[in-house]
Backbone as a ProteinNet text record, in pm:
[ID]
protein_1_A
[PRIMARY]
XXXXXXXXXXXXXXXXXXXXXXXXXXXXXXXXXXXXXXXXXXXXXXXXXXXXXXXXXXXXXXXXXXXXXXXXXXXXXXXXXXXXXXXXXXXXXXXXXXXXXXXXXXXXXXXXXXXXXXXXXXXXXXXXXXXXXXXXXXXXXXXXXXXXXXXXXXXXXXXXXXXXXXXXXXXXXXXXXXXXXXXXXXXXXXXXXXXXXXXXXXXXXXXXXXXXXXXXXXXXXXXXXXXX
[TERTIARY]
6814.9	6712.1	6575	6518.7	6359.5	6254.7	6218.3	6122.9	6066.4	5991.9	5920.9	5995	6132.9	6266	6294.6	6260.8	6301.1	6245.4	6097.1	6007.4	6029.9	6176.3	6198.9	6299.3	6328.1	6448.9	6554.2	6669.6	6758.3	6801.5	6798.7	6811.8	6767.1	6621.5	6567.5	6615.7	6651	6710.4	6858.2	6920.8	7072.3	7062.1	6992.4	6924.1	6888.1	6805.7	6672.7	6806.5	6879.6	7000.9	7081.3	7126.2	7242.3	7192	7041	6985.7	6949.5	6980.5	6969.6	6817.9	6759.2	6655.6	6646.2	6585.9	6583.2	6639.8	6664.2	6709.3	6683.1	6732.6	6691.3	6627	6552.9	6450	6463.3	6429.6	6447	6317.9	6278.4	6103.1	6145	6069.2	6041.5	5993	5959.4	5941.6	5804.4	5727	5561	5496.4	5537.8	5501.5	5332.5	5256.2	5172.4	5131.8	5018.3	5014.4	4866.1	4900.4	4758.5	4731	4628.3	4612.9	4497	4557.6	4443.8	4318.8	4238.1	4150.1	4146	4203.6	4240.8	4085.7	3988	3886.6	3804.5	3744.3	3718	3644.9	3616.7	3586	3711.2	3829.5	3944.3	3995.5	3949.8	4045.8	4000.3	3864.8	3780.8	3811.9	3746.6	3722.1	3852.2	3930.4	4047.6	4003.6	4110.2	4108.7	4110.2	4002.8	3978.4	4107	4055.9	4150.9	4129.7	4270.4	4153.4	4048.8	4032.4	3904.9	3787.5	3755.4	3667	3658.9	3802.2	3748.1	3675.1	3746.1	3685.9	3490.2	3491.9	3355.7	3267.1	3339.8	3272.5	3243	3362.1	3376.9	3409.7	3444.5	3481.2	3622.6	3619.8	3742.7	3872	3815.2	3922.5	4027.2	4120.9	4289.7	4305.3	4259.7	4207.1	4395.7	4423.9	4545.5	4657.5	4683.6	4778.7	4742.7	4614.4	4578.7	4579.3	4594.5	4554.2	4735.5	4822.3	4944.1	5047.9	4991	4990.5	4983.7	4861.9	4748	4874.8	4953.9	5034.7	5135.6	5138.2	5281.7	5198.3	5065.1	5017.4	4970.6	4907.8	4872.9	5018.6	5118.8	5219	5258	5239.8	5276.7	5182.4	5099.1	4951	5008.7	5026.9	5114.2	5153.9	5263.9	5385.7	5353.9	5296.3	5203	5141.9	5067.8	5000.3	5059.9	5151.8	5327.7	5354.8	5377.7	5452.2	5375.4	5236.5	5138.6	5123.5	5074.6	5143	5040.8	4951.8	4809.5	4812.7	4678.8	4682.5	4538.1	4528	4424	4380.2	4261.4	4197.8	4148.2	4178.6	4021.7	3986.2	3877.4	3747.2	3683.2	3622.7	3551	3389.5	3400.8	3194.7	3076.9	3067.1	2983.2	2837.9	2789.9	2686.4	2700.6	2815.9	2809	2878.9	2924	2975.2	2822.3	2742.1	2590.7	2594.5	2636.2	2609.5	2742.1	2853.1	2984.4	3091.3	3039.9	3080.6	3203.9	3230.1	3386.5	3528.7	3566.9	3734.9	3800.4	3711.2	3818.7	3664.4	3724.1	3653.5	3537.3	3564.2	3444.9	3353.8	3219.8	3061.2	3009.8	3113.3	3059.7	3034.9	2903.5	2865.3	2961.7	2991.2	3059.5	2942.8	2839.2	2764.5	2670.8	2799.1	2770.4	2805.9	2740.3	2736.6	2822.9	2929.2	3002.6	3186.3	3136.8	3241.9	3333.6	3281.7	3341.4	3423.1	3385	3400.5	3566.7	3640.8	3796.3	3807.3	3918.9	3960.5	3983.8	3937.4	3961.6	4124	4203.7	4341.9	4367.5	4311.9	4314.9	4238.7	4143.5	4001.5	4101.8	4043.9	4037	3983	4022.2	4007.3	3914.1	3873.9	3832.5	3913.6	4039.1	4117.8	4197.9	4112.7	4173.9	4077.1	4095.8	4022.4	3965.8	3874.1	3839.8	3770.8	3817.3	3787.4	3723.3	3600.5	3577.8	3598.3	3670	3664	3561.8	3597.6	3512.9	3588.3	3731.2	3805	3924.4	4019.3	4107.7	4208.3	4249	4322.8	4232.6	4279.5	4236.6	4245.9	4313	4341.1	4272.4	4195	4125.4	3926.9	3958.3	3823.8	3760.1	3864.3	3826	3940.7	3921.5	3977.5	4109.1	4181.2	4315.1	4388.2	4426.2	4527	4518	4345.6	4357.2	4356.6	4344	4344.2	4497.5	4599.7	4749.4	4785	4723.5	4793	4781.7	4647.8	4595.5	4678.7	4745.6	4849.3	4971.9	5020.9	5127.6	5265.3	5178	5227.8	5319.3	5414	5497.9	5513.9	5588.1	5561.3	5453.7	5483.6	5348.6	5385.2	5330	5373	5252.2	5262.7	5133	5120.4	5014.1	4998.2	4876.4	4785.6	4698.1	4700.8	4555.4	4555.7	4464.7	4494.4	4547.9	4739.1	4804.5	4952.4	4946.4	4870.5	4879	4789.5	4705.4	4560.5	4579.1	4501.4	4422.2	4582.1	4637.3	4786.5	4828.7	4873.5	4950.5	4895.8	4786.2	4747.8	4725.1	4739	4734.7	4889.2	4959.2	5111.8	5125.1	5107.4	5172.4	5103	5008.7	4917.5	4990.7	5047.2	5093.9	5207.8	5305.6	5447.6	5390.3	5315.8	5299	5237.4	5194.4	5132.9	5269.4	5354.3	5492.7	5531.1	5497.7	5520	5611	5695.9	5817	5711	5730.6	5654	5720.1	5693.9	5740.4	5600	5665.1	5581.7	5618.3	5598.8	5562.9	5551.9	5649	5593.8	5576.8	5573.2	5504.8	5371	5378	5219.8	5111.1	5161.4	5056.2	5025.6	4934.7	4895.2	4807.5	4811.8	4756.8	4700.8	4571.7	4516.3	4678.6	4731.3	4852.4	4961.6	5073.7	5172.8	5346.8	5265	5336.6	5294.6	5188.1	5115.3	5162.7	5200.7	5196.5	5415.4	5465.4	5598.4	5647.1	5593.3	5566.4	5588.3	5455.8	5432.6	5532.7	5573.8	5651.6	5783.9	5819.2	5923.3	5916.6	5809.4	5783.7	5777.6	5708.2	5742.8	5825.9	5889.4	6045	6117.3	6066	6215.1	6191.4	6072.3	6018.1	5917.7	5876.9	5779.6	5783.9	5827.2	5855.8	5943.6	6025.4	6103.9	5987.9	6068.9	5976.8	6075.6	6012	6078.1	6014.7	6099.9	6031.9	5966.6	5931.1	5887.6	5978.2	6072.6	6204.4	6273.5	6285.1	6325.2	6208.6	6136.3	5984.5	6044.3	6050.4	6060.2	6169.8	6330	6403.6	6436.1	6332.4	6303.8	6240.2	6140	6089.1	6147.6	6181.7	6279.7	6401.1	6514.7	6574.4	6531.8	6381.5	6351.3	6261	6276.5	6225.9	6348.6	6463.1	6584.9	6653	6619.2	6676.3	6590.3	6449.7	6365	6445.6	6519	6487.9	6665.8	6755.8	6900.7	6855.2
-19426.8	-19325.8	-19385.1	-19326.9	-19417.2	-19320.4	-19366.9	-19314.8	-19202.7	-19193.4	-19064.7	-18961.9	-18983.9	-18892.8	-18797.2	-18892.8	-18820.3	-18693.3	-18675.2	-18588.4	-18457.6	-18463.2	-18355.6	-18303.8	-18159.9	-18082.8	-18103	-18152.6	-18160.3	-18079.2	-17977.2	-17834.8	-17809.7	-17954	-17976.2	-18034.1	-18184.6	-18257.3	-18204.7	-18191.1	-18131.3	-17999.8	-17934.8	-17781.8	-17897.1	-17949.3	-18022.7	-18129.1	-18193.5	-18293.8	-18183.7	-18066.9	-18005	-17944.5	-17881.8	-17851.1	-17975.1	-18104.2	-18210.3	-18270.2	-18235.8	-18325	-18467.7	-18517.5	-18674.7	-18789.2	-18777.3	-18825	-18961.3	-19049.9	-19212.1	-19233.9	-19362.2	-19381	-19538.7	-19552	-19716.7	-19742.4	-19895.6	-19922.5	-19978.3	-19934.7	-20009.5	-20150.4	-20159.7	-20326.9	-20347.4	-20258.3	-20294.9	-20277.6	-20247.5	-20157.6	-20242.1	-20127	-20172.5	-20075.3	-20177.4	-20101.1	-20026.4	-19916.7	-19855.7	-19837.9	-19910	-19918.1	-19814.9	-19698.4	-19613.2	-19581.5	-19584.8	-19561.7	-19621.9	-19736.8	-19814.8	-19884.4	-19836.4	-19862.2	-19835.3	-19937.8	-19900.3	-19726.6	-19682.4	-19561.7	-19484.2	-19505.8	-19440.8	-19471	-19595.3	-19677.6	-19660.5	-19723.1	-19711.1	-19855.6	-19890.8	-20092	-20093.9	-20163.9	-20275	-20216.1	-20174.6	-20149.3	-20058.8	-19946.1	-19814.7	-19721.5	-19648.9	-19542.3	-19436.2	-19346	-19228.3	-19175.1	-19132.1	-19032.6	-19107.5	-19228.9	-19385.4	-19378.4	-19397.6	-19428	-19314.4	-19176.4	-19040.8	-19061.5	-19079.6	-19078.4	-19214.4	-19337.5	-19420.3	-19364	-19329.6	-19244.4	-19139.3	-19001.9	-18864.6	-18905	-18957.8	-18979.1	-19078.5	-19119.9	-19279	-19215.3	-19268	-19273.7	-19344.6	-19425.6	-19529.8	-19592.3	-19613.6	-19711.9	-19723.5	-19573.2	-19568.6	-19695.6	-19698.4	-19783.6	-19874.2	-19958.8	-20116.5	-20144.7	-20011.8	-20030.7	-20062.4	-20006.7	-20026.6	-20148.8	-20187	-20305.3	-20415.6	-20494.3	-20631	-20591.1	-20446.5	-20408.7	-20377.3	-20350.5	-20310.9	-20460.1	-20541.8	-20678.1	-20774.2	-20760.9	-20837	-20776.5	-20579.7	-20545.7	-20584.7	-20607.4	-20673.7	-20823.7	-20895.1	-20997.2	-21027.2	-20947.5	-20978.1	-20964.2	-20803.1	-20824.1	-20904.7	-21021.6	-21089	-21200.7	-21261	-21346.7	-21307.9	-21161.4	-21146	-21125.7	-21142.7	-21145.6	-21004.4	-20877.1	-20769.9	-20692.3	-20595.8	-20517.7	-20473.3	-20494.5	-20423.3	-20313.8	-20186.3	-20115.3	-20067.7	-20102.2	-20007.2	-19915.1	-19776.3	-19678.5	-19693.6	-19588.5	-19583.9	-19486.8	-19392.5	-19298.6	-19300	-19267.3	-19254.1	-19206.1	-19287.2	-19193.2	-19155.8	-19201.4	-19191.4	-19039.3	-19053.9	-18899.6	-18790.8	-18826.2	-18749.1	-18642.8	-18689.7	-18602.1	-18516.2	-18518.1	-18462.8	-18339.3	-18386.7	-18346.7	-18269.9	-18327.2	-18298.4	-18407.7	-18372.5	-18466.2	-18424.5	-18517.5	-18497.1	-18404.9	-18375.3	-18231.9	-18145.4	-18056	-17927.1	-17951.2	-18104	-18111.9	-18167.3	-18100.2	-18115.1	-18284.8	-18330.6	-18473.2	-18573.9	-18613.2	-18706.2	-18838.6	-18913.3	-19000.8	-19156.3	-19138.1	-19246.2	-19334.8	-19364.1	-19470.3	-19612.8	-19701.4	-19837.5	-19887.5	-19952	-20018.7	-19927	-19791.6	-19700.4	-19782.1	-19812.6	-19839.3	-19967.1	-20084.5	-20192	-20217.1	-20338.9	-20314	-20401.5	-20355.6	-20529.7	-20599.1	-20718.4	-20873.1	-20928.9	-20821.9	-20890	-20832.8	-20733.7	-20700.7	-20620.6	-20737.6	-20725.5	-20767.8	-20671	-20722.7	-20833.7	-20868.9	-21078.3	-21004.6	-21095.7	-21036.4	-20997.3	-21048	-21014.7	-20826.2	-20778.8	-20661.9	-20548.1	-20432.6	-20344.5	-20238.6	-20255.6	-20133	-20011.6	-19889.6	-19799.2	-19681.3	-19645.3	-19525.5	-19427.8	-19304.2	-19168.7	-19070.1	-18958.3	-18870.3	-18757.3	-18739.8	-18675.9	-18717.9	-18609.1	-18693.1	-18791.5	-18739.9	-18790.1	-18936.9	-19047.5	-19170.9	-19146.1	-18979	-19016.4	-18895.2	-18807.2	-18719.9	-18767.8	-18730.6	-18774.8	-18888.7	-18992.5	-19100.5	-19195.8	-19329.5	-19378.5	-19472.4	-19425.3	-19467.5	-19502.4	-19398.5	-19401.4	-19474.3	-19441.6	-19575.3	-19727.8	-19789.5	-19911.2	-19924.4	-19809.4	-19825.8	-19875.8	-19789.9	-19782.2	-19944	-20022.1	-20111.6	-20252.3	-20216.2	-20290.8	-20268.2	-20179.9	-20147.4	-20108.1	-20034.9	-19966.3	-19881.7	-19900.4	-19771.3	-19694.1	-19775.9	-19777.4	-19820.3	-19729.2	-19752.7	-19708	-19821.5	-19827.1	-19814.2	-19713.8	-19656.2	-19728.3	-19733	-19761.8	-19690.2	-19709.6	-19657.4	-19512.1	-19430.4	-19341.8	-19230.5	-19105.5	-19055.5	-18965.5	-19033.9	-18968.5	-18841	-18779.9	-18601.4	-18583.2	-18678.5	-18664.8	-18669.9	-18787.7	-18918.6	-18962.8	-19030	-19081.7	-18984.4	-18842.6	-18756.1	-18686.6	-18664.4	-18613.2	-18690.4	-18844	-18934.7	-18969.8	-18923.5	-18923.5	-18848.3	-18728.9	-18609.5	-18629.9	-18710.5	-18702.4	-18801.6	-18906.7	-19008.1	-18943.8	-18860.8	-18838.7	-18754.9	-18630.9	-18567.1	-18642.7	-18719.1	-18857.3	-18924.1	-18962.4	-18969	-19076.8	-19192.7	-19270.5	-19255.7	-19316.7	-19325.4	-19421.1	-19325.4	-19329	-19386.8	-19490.7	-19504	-19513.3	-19443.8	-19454.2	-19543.4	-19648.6	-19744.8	-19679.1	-19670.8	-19560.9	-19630.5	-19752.8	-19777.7	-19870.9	-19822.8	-19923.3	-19765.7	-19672	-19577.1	-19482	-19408.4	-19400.5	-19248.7	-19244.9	-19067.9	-19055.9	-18991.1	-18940.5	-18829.5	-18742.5	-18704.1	-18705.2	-18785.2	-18870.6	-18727.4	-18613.6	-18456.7	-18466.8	-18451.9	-18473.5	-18588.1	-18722.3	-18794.3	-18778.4	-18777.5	-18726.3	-18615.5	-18499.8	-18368.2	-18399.3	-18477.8	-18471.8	-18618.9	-18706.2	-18822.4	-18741.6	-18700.7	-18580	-18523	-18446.1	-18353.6	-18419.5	-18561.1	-18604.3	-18732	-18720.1	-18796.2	-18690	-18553.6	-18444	-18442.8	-18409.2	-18384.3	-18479.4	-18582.6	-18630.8	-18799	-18800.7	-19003.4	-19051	-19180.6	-19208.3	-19287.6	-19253.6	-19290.3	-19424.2	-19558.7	-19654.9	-19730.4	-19811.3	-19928.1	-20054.8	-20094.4	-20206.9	-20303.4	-20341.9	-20411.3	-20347.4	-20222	-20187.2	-20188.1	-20200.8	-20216.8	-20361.8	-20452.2	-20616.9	-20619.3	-20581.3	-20576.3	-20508.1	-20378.1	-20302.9	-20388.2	-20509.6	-20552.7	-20665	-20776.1	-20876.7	-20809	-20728.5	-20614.6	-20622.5	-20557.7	-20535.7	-20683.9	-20766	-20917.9	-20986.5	-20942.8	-21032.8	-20968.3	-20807.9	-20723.5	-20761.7	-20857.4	-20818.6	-20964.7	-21045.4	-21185.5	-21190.5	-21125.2	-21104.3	-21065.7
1501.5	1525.6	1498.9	1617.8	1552.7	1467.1	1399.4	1258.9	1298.1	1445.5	1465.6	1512.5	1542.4	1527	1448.4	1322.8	1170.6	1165	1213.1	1203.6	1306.6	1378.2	1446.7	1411.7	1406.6	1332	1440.8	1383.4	1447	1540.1	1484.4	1590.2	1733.4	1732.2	1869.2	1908.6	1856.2	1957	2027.5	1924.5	1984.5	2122	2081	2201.6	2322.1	2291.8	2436.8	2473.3	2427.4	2449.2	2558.3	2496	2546.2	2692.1	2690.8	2842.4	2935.6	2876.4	3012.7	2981.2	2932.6	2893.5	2802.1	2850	2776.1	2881	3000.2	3075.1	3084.8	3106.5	3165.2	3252.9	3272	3368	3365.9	3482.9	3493.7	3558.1	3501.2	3582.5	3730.1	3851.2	3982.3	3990.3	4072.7	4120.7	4060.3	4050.8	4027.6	3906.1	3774.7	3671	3659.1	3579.6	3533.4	3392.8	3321.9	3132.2	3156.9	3074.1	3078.9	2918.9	2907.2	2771.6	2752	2662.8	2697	2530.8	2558	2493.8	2330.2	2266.9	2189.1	2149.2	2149.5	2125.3	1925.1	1904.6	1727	1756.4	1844.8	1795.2	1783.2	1810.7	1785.4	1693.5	1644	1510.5	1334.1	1405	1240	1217.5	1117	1098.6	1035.6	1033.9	979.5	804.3	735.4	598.3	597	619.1	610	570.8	474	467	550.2	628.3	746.9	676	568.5	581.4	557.6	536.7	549.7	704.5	765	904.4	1010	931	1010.1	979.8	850.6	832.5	880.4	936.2	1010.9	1134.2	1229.7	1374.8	1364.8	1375.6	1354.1	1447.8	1569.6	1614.2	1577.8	1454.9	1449.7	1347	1361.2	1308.3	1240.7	1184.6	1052.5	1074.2	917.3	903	1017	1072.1	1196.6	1326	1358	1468.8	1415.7	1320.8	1297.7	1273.9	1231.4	1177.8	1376.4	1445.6	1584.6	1656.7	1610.6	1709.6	1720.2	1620.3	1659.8	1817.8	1757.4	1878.1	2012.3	2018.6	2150.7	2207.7	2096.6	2133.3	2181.2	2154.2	2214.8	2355.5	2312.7	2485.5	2588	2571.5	2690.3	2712.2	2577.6	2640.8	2687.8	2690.2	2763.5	2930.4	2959.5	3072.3	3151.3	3050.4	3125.6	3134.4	3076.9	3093.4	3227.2	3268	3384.4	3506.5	3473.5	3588.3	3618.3	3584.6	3612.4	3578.9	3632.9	3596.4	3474	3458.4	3313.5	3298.9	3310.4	3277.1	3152.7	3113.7	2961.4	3015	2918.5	2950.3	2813.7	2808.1	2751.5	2807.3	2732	2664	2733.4	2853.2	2930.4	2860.2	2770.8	2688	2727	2827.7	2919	2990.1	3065.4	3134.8	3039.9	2903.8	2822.2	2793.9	2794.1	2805.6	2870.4	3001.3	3106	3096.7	3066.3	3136.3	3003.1	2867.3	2815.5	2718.3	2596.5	2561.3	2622.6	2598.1	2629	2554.9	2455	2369.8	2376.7	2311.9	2255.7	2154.4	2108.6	1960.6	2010.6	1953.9	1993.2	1925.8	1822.4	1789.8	1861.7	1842	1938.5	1902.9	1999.4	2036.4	2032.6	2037.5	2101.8	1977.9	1886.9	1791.1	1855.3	1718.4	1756.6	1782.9	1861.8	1870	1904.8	1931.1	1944.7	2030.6	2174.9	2274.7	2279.8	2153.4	2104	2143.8	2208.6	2170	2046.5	1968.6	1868.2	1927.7	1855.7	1910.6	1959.6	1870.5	1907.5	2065.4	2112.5	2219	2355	2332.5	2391.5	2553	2656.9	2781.7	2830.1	2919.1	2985.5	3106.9	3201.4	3323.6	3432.2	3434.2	3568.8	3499.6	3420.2	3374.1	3404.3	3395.8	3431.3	3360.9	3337.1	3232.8	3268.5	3249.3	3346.2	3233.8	3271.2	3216.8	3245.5	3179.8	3231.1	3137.3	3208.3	3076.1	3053.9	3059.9	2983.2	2937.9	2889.4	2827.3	2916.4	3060.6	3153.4	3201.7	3205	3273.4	3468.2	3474.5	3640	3692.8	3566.5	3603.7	3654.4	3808.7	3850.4	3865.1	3842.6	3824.5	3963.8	4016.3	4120.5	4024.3	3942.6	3908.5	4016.5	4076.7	4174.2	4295.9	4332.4	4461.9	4375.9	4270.2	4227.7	4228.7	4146.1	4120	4275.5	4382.2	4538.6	4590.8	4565.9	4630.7	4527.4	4459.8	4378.5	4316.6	4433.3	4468.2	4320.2	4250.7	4136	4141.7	4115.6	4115	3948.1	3873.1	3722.8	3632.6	3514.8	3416	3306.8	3202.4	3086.5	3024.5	2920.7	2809.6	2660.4	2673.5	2491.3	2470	2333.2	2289.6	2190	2218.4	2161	2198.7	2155.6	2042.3	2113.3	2069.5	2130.3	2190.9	2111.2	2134.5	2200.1	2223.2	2332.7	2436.9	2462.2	2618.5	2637.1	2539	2618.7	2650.9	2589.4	2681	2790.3	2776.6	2919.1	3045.3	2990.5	3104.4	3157.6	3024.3	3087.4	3187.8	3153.6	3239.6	3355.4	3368.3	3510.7	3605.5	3513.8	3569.1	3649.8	3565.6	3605.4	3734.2	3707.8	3832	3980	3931.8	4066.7	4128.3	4092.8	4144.5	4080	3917.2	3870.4	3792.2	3773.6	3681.6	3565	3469.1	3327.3	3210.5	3108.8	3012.9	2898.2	2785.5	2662.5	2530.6	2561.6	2391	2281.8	2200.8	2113.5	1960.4	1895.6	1828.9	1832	1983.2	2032.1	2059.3	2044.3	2049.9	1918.1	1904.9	1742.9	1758.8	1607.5	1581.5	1487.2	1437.8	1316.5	1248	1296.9	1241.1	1303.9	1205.4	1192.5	1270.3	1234.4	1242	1404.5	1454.2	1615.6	1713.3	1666	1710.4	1749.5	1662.2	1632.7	1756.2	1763.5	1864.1	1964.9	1993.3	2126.7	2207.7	2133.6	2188.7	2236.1	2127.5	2157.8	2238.7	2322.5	2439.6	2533.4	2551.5	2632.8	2739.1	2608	2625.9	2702.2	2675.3	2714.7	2837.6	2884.9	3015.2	3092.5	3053.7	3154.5	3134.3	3045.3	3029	2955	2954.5	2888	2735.7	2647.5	2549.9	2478.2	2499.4	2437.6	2371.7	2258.8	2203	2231.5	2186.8	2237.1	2254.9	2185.1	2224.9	2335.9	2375.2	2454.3	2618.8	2602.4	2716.6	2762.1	2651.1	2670.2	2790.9	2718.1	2823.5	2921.9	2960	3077.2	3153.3	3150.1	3212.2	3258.2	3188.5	3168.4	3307.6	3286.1	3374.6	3509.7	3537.5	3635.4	3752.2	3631.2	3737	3737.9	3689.5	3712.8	3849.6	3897.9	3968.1	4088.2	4071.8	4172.4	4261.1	4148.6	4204.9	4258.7	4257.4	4306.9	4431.5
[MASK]
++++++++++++++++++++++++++++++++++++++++++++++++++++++++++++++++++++++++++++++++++++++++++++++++++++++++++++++++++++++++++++++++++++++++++++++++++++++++++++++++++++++++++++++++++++++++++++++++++++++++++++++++++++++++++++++++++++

């Protein structure tokens, strides 16, 4: 059982098991990673305890994201091992003026270095970094013609906040017609109860939610299937 399991009453899984949910999913020929919003304004500096890092950024998840970063920095890896797209978003904080935040809270966003990625997994140039200005990466923004023009079928998530920007970019994904998988100790949460929930929700209904050992040989899988 994996750790953020623990945090669901059994009573769910066995119910959501017995109505057919949780189903398997296998990746297509094209996957690509969307690394979403993994930026120090989500994190808070390396050390920080959360309420250090809340009071550096109001949005950062302090110890959870740095407890993350090795497992999201090997999944980009591996990515770029297999030659295989890789998208960041990030937070518009320019038209966030205009348009508003991705949630409901009036805190300004437009500190020093918010948008900053860590060094362990700073984008290269053949990568794409895409701003949106809400929580969805595919809301209003040209996701889908870049996925189309590189022939994406699958997509694999990391980042943050679980209960946020990754899930609403999940569900956008699944409804776009992508067979979805979620990394789930490469994505991260200010609460550990939130982050738990929602992996759960959308493992049942909208993505397969796997490990990172398990991502490795989904992919591994699907270039041995491409090359038979």
């Amino acid at each position: 059982m994996r750790d953020w399991m623990k945090n669901i009453p059994p009573e769910d899984l066995s119910n959501y098991g017995r109505g057919g949910f949780f189903a398997g999913m296998r990746p297509g020929n094209r996957p690509a990673l969307i690394v979403v919003d993994a930026t120090m304004g989500f994190c808070g500096a390396q050390g920080l305890t959360l309420e250090q890092a809340i009071d550096q950024y109001p949005t950062a998840c302090g110890p959870s994201s740095w407890a993350a970063m090795p497992g999201i920095a090997e999944l980009i890896g591996l990515f770029r091992q297999l030659d295989l797209p890789i998208v960041y978003s990030l937070a518009d904080l320019h038209d966030a003026k205009w348009t508003g935040n991705a949630t409901k809270s009036e805190a300004s966003l437009r500190r020093d270095g918010f948008n900053d990625f860590p060094a362990a997994i700073a984008p290269r140039e053949r990568d794409w970094v895409l701003s949106k200005e809400k929580a969805s990466a595919f809301f209003h923004t040209p996701l889908t013609i870049y996925l189309t023009r590189q022939n994406v079928d699958t997509l694999f998530f990391c980042g943050v906040s679980t209960s946020g920007c990754v899930r609403a970019t999940v569900v956008d994904g699944f409804s776009n017609g992508y067979k979805t998988f979620v990394v789930d100790e490469c994505c991260f949460d200010r609460s550990e109860f939130a982050h738990a929930a929602n992996l759960f929700d959308m493992n049942a209904k909208y993505a397969a939610v796997v490990s990172l050992a398990q991502a490795r040989e989904l992919l591994a899988g699907r270039k041995l299937a491409a090359a038979e």
